[in-house]
C-alpha positions in Angstrom: 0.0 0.0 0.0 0.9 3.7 -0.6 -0.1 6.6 1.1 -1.2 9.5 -1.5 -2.6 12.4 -2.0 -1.8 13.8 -5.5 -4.1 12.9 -8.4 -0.7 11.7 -10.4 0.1 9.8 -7.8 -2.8 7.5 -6.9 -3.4 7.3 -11.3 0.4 5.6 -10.7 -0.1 3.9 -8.1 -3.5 2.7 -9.3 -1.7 1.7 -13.1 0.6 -0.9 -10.8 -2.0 -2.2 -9.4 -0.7 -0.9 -5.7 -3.3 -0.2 -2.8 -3.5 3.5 -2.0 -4.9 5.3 1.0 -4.0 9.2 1.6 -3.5 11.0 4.6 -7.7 10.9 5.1 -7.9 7.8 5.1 -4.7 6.9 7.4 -6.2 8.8 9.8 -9.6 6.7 10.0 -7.3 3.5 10.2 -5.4 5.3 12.9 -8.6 6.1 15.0 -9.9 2.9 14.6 -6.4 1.2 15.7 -6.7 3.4 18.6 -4.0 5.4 17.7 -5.5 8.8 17.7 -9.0 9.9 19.7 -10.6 12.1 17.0 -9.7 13.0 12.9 -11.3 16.4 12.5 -8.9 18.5 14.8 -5.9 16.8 12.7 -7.5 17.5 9.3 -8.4 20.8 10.3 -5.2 22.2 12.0 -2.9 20.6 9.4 -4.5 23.6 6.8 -5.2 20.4 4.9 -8.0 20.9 2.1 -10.5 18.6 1.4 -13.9 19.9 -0.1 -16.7 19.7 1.8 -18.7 16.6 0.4 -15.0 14.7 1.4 -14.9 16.0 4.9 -17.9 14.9 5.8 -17.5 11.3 3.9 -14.3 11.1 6.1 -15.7 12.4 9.1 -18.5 9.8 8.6 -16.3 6.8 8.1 -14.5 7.6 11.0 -17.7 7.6 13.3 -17.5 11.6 13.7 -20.4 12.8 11.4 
């Protein structure tokens, strides 16, 4: 598995056939491991930009929306 964010990135990743996650979605398999107690404050603070429509899919999957 790789762990990206860029569009070019996951289409190459995606091309070989490799498993990719980005940082969303790291955090979700960090909360759910325990690892951290909430994923908005981490998204939020970071200045990291997702629209509004993926917020709220990530903040959903990780049992905060």
């Amino acid at each position: 598995m790789v762990i990206v964010d860029e569009t070019r990135g996951r289409m190459a990743a995606a091309h070989a056939r490799i498993a990719v996650t980005g940082t969303a979605g790291l955090l979700v398999l960090a909360k759910a491991a325990g690892l951290v107690p909430v994923v908005q404050p981490l998204l939020l603070a970071q200045g990291y930009f997702l629209s509004e429509r993926l917020l709220q899919a990530v903040l959903r999957q990780a049992g905060e929306g």
